[in-house]
N, C-alpha and C positions, 0 to 999 in steps of 0.2 A: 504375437508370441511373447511370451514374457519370459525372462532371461532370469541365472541364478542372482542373487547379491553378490558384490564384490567378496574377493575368497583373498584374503589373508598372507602372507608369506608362510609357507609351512603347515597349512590345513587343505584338507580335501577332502570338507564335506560333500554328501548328494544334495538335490533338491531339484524340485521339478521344473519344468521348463516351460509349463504352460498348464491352463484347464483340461484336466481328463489324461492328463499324463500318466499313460500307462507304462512308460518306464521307470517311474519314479514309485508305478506301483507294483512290478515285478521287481525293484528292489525292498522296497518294504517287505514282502513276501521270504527274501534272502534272510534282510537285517533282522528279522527277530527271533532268528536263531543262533546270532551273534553270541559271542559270551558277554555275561554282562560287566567284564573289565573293557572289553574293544566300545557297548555299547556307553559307558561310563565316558570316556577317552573320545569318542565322538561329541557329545556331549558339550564335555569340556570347550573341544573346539569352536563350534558354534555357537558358544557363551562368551566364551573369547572375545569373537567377531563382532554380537550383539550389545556386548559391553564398551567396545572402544566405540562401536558407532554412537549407540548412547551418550559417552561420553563425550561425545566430538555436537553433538546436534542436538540435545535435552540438557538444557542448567539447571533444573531438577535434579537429573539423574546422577550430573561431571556433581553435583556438589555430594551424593549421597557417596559414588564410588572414590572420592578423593576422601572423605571420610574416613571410608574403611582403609585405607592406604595401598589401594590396589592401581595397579600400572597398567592402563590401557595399553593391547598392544602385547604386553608379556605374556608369555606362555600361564594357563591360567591353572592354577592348583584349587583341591576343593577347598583346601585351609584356606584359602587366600576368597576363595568365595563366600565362605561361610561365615567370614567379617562382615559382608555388605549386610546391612540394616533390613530386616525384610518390610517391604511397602505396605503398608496398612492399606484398606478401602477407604477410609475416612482422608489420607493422605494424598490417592489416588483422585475421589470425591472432589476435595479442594483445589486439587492443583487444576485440575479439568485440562484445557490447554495447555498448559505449561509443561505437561506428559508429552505432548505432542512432539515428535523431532520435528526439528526448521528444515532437515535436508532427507528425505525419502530419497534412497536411490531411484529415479527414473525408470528403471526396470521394470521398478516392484508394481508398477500398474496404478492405477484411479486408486485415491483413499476415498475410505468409506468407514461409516460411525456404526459401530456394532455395541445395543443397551441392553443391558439388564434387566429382566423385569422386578427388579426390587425384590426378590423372594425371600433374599435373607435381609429384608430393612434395608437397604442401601442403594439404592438404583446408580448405577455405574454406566459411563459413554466410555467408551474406548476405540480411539483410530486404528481402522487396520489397511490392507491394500488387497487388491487385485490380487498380486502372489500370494499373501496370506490367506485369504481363502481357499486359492488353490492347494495351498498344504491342507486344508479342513478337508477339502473334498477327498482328495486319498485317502487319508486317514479315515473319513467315514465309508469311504467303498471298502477299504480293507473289513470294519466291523462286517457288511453284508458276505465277504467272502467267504471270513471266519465262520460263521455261523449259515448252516446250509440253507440258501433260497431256492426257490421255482422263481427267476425271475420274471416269467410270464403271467403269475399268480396276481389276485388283486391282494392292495396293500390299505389297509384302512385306518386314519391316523384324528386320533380327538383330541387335542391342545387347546393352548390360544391362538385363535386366530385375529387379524386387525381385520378391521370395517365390518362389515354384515355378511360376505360372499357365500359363509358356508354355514349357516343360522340352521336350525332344525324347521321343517323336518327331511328338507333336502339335501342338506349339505351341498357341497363342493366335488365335484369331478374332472375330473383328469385322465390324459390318456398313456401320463406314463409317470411313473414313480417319485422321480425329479428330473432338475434340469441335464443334459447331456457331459455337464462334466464331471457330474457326481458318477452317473452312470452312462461310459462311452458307449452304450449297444441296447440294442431293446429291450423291453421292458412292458409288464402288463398295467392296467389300470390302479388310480389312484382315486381313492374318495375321503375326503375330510370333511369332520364336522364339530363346529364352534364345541370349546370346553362351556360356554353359556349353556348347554342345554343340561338337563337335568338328569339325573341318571335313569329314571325310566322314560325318556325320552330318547337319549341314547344308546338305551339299551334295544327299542323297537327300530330305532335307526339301522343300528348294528345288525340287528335279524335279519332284514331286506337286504343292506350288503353283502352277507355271509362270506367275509373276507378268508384270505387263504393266511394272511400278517393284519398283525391288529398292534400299534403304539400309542401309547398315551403317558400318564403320566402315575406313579405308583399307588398313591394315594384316589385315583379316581379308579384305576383298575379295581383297587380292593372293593371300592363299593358296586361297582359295576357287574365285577364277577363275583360278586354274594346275591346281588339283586337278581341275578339270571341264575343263581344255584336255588334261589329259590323258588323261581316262579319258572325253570324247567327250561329255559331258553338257553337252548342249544348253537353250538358251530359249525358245522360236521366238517369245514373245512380249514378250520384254526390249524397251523400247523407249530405255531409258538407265539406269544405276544412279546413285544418290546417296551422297555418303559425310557423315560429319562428325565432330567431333573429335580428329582427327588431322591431318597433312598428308597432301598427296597428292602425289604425284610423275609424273615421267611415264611409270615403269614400271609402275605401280599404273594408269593410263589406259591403257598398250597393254594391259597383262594382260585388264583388261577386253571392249578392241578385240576380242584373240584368239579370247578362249572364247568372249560371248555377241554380237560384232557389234553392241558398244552403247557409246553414250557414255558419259561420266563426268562429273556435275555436283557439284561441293562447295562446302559453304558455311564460314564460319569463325563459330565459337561460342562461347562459355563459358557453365556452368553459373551462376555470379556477375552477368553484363553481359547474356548474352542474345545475339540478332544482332549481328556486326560486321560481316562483308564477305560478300557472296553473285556466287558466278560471273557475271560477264558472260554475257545470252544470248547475243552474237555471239562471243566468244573465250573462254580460257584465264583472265583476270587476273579481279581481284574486285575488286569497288563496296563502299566501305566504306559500312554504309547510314545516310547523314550528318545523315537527319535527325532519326531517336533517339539518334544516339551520334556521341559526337569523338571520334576516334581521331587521335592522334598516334605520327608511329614517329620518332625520336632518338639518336643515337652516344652513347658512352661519354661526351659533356662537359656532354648535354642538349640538345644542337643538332638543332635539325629537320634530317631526311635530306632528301636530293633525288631524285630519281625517278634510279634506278639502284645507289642507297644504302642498305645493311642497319640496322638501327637496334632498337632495344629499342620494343615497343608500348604507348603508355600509351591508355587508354578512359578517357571519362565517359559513363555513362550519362544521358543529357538526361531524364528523364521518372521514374527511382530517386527518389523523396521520404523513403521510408524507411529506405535506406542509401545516401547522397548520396556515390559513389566518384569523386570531384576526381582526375583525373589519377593511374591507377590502372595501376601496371606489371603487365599480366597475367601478366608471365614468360615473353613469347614474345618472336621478330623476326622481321620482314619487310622486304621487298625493296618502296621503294616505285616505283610504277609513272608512267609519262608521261601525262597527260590519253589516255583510251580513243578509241578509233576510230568509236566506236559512239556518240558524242552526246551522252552523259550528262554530267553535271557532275559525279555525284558522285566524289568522290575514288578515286585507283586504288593497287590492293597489286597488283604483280608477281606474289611469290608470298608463300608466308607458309613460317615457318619453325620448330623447337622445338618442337613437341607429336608426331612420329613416334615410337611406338614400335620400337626397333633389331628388336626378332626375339616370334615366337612362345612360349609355353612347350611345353617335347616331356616328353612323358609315357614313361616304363621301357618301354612296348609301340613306341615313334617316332610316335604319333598327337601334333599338334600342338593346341594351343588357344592362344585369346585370353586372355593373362592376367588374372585379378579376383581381388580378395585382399577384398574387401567392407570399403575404407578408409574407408566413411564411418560408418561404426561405430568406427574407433580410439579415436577420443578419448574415448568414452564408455567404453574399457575403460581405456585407461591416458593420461595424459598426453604424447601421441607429439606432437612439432610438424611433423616429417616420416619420410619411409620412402622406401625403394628397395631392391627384391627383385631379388638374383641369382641364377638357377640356378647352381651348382657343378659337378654332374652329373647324372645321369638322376632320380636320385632325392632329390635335396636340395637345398632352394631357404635362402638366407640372407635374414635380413632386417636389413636396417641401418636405426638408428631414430638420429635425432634427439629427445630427449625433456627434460621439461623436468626430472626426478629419474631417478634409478635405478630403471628397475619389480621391482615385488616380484616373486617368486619364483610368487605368484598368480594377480598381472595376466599374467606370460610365460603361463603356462598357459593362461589364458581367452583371450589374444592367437593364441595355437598354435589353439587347439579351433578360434575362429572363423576363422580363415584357412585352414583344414584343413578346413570345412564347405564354404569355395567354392569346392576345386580336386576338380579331374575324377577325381584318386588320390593316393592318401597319399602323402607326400612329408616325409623329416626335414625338419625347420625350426627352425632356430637363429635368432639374433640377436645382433646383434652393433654395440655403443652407439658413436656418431662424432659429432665437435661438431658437422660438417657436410657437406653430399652436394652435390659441388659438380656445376656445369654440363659437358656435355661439350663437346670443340672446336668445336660448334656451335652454341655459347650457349643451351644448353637442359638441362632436368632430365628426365631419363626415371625413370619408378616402376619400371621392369624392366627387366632386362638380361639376358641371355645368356652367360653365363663356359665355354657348354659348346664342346669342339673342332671344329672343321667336320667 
């Protein structure tokens, strides 16, 4: 059983007590119709907490909060937070370890390294624990609650997957959706199938499934649900698709509309923080979910936005002990949104912005794929701090690296083989070294691009 974190003189946050805690999930259910001063003032509290621990166990963190001239331990005001320094990636990037608390409460369970797949250029490791998971997992049963399932339905899911397990044209099967703490009770079958295949390969995949739930990722749905609008392959059992890690727009929801007469639900994620913002069941906008995580969105001078104002995203993960991220710019922006229509307190994102990938990779034959270049592997060949793949032309993809030396003549080599082991056909691959890969007019980094002619 894994126990709360140590609580503070004068706070009384919740927090679950174990995997598949369903008490923690029939308060979640209360809390977010909280108002959003009590859900504020919670908040506050477990930033408190996270802060002095921080302070006491990361020399990192004691030097950034000693900076700001903030009193571990005192009652915590947003003025007073809003001094702390917000942590870069690049920041996070170099310290690596040094993020790391020396003292995990015991409680918190096994740490365990949860990466990034580099999507926005920057591949990120970040320690988390046993409990920290376990808050992931609530938080994601709540999105299933939100939004009405047949949990006996098959649920059919096209990502990345690691190793070969679930390659086309079989895929992967499963006999229940996830593991038992995401979902304490039964559940119908699961089939996944590698983001490697192609989209009409995919697409005849998906036909033999005839899933009841379909997830993937926004930018392969759009292709997937045009390639079936046009060539007449039907669902008849779609009851909505899911996306995530990307943005979504709202030509990625009619594509949807078209092909399979199904909604589109998305959530906002990162590999590093876990849940941030999960669609409204009654509308478009997302609930940042406010009671694991503060999310702030902020202008260019650090100034809190106002609801109709784009801003830079900074997260703290409320419930992280062992990689405590104080006001942490994930390298995204969002649009924040006016209190929701729908009751809830929790805080609203309009929409969210910067993680879209611009376009597909097209292979020498015109078959299209999701790009994957298997970046979480770089650093372990060569000291890369970031990347961004352009195709050229049909058959030659560049790779622009930010790196912290010159790589040898070697490391190119074993660089080439293993990024040539994840594309769908050979493809020259160059590289080509830049101090840095800036943002595009949209204030965001894309790992891929498109340089080919329309």
């Amino acid at each position: 059983m894994i126990g709360p974190p140590p609580v503070l003189p004068g706070s009384t946050p919740f927090a679950p007590t174990g995997p598949g805690d369903l008490a923690f999930q029939k308060k979640l259910q209360e809390t977010q119709w909280w108002p959003t001063e009590r859900i504020l003032d919670h908040q506050l509290g477990l930033a408190q907490r996270l802060l002095a621990h921080a302070h006491r166990t990361v020399p990192l963190q004691r030097r950034r909060i000693d900076a700001a001239g903030i009193a571990p331990g005192a009652p915590l005001s947003l003025d007073a937070w809003r001094r702390l320094k917000p942590l870069t990636r690049k920041e996070l990037q170099q310290g690596g370890p040094d993020f790391v608390s020396t003292q995990v409460p015991n409680e918190h369970g096994e740490i365990v390294a949860n990466s990034s797949s580099g999507s926005t250029g920057v591949p990120i490791t970040v320690s988390g624990s046993v409990f920290d998971a376990c808050v992931f997992k609530c938080v994601n049963l709540r999105h299933f609650l939100w939004h009405p399932h047949d949990f006996s339905g098959r649920l059919a899911v096209i990502r990345h997957v690691g190793g070969s397990g679930a390659e086309y044209p079989s895929g992967a099967a499963y006999d229940r959706w996830g593991d038992t703490a995401t979902f304490p009770f039964s559940t119908g079958p699961a089939v996944v199938l590698s983001i490697r295949a192609s989209i009409s390969e995919q697409a005849e995949w998906l036909s033999r499934q005839d899933p009841d739930y379909l997830l993937s990722y926004p930018s392969n749905l759009l292709e997937l649900a045009r390639h079936c609008a046009r060539r007449g392959i039907k669902l008849p059992y779609l009851e909505h698709a899911s996306t995530l890690g990307e943005v979504v727009n709202a030509e990625v929801r009619e594509a949807v509309r078209e092909a399979w007469d199904a909604p589109l639900i998305d959530t906002y994620s990162a590999h590093e923080v876990g849940m941030v913002a999960d669609q409204c069941p009654s509308c478009e906008q997302y609930h940042i979910q406010a009671e694991t995580i503060l999310v702030e969105v902020v202008d260019a001078a650090g100034v809190p936005c106002a609801p109709g104002q784009i801003g830079r995203v900074l997260v703290t993960p409320l419930f992280n002990y062992a990689t405590p991220l104080l006001r942490y710019d994930l390298g995204d922006y969002a649009e924040v949104g006016a209190p929701c229509a729908c009751g809830r307190g929790l805080p609203v994102l309009r929409q969210i912005l910067g993680r879209e990938r611009n376009a597909l990779l097209v292979a020498p034959t015109g078959e299209r794929y999701w790009p994957a270049f298997g970046s979480r592997k770089f650093t372990s060949i060569a000291p890369i701090l970031q990347h961004q793949f352009a195709q050229k032309d049909s058959a030659w993809l560049e790779g622009r690296l930010v790196t912290e030396r010159p790589l040898t003549p070697d490391e190119e080599e074993q660089l080439r083989t293993h990024i040539q082991g994840r594309l769908p056909c050979p493809f020259r691959i160059t590289f080509a070294y830049v101090d840095d890969i800036p943002r595009n007019a949209g204030g965001k980094f894309e790992n891929f691009v498109s340089e080919l002619a329309s």
